[in-house]
C-alpha positions as CSV (number, residue, x, y, z in Angstrom):
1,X,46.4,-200.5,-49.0
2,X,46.0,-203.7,-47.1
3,X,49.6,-205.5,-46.2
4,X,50.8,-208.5,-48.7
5,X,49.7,-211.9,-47.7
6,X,51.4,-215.2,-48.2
7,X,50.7,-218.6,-47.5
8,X,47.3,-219.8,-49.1
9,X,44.3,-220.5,-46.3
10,X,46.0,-217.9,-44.1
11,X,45.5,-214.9,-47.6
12,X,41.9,-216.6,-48.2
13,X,40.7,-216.4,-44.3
14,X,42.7,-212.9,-44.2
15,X,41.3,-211.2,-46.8
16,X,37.9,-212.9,-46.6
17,X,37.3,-211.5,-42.9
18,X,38.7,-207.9,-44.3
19,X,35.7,-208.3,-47.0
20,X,32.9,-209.1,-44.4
21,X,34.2,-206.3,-42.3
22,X,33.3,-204.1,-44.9
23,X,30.4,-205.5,-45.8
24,X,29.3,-205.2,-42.1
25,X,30.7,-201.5,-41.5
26,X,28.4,-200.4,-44.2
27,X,25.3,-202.5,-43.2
28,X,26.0,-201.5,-39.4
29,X,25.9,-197.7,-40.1
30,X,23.1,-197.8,-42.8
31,X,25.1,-196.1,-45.5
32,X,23.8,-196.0,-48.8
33,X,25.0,-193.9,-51.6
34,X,23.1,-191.3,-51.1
35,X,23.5,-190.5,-47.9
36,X,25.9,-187.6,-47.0
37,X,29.5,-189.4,-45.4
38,X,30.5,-188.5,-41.9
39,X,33.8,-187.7,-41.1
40,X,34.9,-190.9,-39.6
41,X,37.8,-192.5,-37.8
42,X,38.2,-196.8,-37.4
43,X,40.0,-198.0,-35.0
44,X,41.7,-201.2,-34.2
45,X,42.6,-202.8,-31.1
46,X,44.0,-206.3,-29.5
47,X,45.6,-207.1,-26.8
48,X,48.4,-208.0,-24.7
49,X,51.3,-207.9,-27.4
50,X,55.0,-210.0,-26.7
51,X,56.4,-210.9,-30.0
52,X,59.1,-213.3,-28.8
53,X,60.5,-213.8,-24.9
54,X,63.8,-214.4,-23.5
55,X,62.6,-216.1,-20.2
56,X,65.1,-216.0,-17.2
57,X,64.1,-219.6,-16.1
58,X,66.3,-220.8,-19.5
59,X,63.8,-221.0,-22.2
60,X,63.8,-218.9,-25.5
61,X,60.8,-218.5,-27.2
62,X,62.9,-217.1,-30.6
63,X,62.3,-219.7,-33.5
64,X,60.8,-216.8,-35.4
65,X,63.4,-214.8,-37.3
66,X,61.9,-211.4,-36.9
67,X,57.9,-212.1,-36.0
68,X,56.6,-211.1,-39.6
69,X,55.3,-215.1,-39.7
70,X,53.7,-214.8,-36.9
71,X,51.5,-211.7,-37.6
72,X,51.4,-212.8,-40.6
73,X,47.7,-214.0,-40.7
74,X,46.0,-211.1,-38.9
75,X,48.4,-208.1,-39.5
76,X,45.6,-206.9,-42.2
77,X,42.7,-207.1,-39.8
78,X,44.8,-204.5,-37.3
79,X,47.0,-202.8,-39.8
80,X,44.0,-201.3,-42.1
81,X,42.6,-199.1,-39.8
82,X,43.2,-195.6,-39.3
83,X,44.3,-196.2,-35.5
84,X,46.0,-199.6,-34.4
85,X,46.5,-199.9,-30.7
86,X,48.1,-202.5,-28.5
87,X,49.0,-203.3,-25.1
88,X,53.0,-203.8,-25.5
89,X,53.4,-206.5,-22.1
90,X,57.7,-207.0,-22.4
91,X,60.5,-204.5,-22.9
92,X,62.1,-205.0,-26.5
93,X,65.8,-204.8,-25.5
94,X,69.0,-206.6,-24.8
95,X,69.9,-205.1,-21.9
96,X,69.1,-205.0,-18.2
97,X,68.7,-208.2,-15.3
98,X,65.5,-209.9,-14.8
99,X,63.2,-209.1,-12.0
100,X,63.5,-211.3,-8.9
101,X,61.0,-212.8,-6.3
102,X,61.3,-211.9,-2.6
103,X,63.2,-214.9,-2.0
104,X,66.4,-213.9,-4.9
105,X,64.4,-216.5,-7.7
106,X,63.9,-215.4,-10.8
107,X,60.2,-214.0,-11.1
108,X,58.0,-214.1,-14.7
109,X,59.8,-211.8,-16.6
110,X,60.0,-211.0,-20.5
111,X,61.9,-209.7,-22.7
112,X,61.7,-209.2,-26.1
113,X,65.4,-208.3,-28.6
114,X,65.1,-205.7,-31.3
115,X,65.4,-208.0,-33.8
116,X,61.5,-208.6,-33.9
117,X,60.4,-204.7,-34.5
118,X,59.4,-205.7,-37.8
119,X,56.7,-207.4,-36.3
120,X,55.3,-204.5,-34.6
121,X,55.1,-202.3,-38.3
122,X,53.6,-205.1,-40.2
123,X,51.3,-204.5,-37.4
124,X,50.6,-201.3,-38.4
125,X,51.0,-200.2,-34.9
126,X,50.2,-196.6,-34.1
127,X,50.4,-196.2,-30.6
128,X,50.4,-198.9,-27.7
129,X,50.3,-198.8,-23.6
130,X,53.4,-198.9,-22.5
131,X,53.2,-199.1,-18.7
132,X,51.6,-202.3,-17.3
133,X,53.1,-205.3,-14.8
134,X,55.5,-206.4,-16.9
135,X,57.0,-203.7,-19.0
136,X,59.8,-202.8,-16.5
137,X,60.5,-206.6,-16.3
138,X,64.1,-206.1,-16.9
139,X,64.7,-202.8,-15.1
140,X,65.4,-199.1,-16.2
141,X,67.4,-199.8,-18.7
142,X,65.4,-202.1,-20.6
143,X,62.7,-200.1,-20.5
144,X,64.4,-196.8,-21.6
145,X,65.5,-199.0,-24.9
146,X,62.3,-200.1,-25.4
147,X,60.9,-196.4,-25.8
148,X,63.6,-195.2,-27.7
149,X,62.6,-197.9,-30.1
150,X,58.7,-197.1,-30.4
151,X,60.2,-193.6,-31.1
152,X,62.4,-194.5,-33.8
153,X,59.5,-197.1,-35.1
154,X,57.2,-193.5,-35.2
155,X,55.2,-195.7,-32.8
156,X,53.4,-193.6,-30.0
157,X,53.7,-194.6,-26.1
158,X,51.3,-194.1,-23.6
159,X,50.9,-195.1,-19.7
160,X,52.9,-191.9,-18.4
161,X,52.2,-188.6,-16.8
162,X,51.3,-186.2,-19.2
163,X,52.0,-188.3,-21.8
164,X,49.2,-188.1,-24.4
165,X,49.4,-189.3,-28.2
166,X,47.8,-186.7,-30.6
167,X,47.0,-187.2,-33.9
168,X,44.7,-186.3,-36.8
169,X,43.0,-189.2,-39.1
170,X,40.7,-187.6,-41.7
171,X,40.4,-184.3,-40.6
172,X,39.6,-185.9,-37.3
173,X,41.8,-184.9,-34.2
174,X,42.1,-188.3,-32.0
175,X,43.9,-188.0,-28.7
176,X,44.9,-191.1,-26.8
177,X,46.3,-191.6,-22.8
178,X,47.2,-194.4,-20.6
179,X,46.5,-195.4,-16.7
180,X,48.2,-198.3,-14.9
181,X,49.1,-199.4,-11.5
182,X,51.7,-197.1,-10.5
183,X,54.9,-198.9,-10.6
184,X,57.4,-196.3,-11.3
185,X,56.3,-192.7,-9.9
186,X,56.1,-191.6,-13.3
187,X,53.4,-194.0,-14.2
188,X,49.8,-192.8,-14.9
189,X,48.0,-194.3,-11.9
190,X,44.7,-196.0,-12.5
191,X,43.3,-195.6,-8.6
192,X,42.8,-191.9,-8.3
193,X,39.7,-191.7,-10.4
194,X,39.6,-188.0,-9.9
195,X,43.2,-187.6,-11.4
196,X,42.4,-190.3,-14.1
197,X,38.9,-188.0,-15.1
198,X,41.0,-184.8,-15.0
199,X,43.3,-186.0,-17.4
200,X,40.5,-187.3,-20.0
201,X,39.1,-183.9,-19.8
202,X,42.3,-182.1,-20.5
203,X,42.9,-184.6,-23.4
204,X,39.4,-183.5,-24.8
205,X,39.7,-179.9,-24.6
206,X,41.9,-180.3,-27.6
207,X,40.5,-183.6,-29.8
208,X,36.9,-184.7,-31.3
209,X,37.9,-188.1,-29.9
210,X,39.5,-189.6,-26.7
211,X,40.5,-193.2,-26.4
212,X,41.7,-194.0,-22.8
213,X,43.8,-197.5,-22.4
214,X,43.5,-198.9,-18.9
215,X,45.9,-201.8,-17.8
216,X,44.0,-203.1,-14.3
217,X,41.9,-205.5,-13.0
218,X,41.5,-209.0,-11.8
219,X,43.5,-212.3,-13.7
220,X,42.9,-216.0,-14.1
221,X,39.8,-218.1,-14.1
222,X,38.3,-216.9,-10.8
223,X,38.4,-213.1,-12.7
224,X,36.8,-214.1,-15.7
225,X,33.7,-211.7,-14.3
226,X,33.8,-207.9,-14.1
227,X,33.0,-207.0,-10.3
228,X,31.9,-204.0,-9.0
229,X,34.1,-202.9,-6.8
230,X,38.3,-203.1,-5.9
231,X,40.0,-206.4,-7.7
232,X,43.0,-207.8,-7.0
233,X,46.1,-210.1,-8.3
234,X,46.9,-211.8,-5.2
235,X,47.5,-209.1,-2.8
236,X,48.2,-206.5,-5.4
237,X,45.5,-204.0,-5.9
238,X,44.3,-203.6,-9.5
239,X,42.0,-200.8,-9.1
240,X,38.2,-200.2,-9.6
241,X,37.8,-200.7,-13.1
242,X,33.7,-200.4,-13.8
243,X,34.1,-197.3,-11.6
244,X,37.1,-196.2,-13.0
245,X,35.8,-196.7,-17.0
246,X,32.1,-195.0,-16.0
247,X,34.5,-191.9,-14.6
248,X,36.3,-191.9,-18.0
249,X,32.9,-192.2,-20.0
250,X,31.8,-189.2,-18.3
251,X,35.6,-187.0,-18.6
252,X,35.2,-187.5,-22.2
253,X,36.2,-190.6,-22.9
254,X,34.9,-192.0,-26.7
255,X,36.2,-195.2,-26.1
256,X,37.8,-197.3,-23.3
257,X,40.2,-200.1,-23.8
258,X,40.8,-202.4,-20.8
259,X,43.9,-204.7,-20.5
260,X,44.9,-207.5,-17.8
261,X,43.0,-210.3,-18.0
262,X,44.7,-212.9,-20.7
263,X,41.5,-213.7,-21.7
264,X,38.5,-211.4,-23.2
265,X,36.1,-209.7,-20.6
266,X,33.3,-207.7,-20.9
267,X,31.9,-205.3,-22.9
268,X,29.7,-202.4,-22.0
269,X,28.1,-199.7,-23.6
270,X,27.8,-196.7,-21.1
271,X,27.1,-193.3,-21.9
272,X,26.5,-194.4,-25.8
273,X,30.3,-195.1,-25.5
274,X,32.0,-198.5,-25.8
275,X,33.9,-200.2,-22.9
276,X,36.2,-203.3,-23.7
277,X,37.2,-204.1,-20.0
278,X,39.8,-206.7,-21.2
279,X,41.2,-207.5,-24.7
280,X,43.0,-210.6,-23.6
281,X,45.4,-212.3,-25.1
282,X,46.9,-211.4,-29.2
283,X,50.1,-212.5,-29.7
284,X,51.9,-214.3,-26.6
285,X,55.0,-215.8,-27.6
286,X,56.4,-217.4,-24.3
287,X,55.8,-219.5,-21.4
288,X,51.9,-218.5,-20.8
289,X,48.9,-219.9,-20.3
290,X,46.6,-220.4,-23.5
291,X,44.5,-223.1,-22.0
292,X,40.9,-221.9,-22.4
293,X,39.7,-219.4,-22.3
294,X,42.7,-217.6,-22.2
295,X,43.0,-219.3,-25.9
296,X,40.0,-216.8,-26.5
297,X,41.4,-213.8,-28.7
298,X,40.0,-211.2,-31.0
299,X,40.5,-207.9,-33.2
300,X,38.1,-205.0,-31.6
301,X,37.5,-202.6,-34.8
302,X,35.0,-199.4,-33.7
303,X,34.4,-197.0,-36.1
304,X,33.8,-193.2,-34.3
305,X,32.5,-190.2,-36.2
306,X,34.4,-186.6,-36.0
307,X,31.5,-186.4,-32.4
308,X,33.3,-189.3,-31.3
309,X,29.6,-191.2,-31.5
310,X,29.9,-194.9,-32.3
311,X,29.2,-195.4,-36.5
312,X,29.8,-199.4,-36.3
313,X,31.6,-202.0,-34.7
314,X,32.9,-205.5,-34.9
315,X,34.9,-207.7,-33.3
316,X,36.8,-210.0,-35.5
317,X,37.4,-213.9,-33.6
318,X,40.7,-215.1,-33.1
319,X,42.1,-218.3,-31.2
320,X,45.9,-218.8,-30.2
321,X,47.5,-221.4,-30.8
322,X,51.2,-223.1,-29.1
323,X,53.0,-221.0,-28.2
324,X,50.5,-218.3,-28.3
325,X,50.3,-217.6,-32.1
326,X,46.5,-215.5,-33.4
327,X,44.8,-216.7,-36.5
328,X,41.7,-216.3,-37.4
329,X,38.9,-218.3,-36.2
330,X,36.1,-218.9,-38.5
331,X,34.2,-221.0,-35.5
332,X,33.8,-217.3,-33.9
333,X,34.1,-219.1,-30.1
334,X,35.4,-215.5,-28.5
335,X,31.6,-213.8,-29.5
336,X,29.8,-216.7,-27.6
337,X,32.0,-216.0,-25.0
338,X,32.1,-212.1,-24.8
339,X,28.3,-212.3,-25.2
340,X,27.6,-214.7,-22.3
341,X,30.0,-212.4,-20.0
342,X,28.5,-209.1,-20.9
343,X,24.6,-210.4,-20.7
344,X,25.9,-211.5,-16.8
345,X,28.1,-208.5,-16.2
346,X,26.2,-205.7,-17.3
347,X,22.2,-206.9,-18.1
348,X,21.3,-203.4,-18.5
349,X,23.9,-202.5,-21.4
350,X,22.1,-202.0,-24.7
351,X,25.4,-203.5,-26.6
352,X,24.5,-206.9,-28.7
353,X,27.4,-208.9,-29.7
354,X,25.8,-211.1,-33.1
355,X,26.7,-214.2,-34.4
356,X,28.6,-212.3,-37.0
357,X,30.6,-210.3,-34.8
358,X,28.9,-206.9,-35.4
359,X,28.2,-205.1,-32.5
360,X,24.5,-203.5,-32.5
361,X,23.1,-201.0,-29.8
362,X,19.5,-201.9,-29.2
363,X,16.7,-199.0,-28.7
364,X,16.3,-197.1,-25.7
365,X,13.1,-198.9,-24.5
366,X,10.7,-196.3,-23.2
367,X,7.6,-195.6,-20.6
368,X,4.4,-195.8,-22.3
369,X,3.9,-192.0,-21.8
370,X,6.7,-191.4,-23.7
371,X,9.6,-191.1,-21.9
């Protein structure tokens, strides 16, 4: 049952991009009625996720009353699938002091109060990473609150050791984990790509599909590419994401979701598995950048059989607007934009990103002998 819209264009643009996605699922896996249906799971994905901010430097970014007006647009395009996931990027609490830069200033630091939770079911939220750089913005506390809440929500938590969301959608048992920068000890670290691959596997002993969320990699302008190699935030090491995604492909991974750029990065198709190396930007209510491309936002929706082989794909065009609000964006400037990085980044991926928004996977080409 799709959520209640209000407000006109934003119903008409809503449910009109719910009705192509349809359209397209079906076209995109060549069903026809009267072909036998596979068991099949959809999932929906965006990214970084702050709902409202508290910012130490002394401006509140709370007009909202509780965030529903500010999902209000896209909720339906995350909240109809069978999996939503999001990268949660402030604490929800009232507690705890902000974090502080070397020199006793206050650093970037978010916080989001309770008060917006509502914003998070409308979402239809089932499970979101919940370790990253900014998540233990205001300390311990803060961040003990802000779990308690996902639990009380029913919303899952990943990012932690041995923490791994389980769940069955249509007779299909889906099995999520997290991998970060180790911040806190207990944090699932995304360097040690033996550790990272020996979790995936354990994760797929037990499920027909494994979604891994990684929160790495480079930031800004200069990091709109996806190197091979070690990245960095200034002199913080983000890991080796292309080598670190590739490891979880081949663990077991069905599907990788990457997080940390604030703008859309790549996309890769490795192993016949998808790999989203940065979902930028969804709902960013505070003092960040939106300037392009960090503007640049989108709905990922991949639809995985019971095998946890790809059935379709889309990815559904969103721009931000002041201060960081997603609607949708019938000019569809994020495709031309994930296109043009993925042809540079990865030439030898057989994912097509169309005009459309449908993701295709083009024949294997072949040596004239056969092979």
């Amino acid at each position: 049952m799709l959520a209640t819209l209000h407000g006109g264009a934003r119903e008409v643009a809503a449910l009109a991009a719910l009705a192509a996605l349809a359209t397209l699922s079906a076209l995109a896996t060549g069903a026809t009625s009267h072909a036998k249906p596979r068991r099949t799971v959809t999932i929906a994905a965006v990214g970084h996720l702050v709902v409202a901010t508290e910012d130490p430097s002394g401006r509140r970014y709370l007009e909202s009353k509780d965030g529903l007006d500010l999902v209000n647009e896209v909720a339906p395009l995350v909240a109809d699938a069978d999996l939503s996931i999001a990268n949660l990027a402030a604490p929800i609490s009232t507690r705890g002091a902000p974090k502080l830069w070397a020199d006793g200033t206050n650093a970037w630091a978010f916080r989001t109060p309770p008060r917006y939770a509502p914003a998070l079911t409308r979402l239809g939220l089932d499970v979101v990473l919940a370790a990253n750089n900014h998540i233990l913005d205001f300390g311990p506390d803060a961040y003990g609150d802000t779990l308690a809440l996902l639990d009380r929500l029913k919303i899952g938590h990943v990012g932690r050791i041995d923490e791994v969301f389980e769940v069955k959608k249509r007779g299909v048992r889906v099995a999520v984990v997290g991998f970060t920068q180790p911040y806190r000890d207990d944090f699932q670290s995304n360097r040690d790509l033996d550790a990272a691959a020996a979790v995936v596997a354990k994760a797929q002993a037990g499920a027909d599909i494994v979604i891994a969320l990684v929160h790495g990699g480079g930031e800004g302008r200069d990091a709109m590419h996806v190197p091979r190699g070690k990245e960095y935030v200034g002199h913080e090491y983000r890991g080796r994401m292309v080598d670190l995604a590739h490891r979880l492909v081949e663990a077991g991974a069905d599907l990788v979701l990457g997080f940390g750029a604030h703008h859309p990065r790549a996309m890769e198709l490795y192993r016949g598995r998808i790999i989203a190396y940065a979902l930028g930007n969804f709902l960013t209510n505070g003092p960040f950048d939106i300037q392009s491309p960090n503007m640049l936002s989108m709905v990922l929706r991949v639809t995985l059989d019971a095998r946890g082989e790809l059935a379709s794909a889309e990815v559904v065009p969103l721009r931000l607007r002041h201060p960081g609000i997603p609607y949708f964006d019938p000019k569809g400037w994020s495709l031309g934009f994930l296109r043009r990085l993925s042809k540079a980044d990865f030439p030898e991926s057989r994912l097509v990103i169309r005009d459309d928004g449908v993701l295709e996977v083009t024949p294997e080409l072949r040596h004239a002998d056969g092979r």
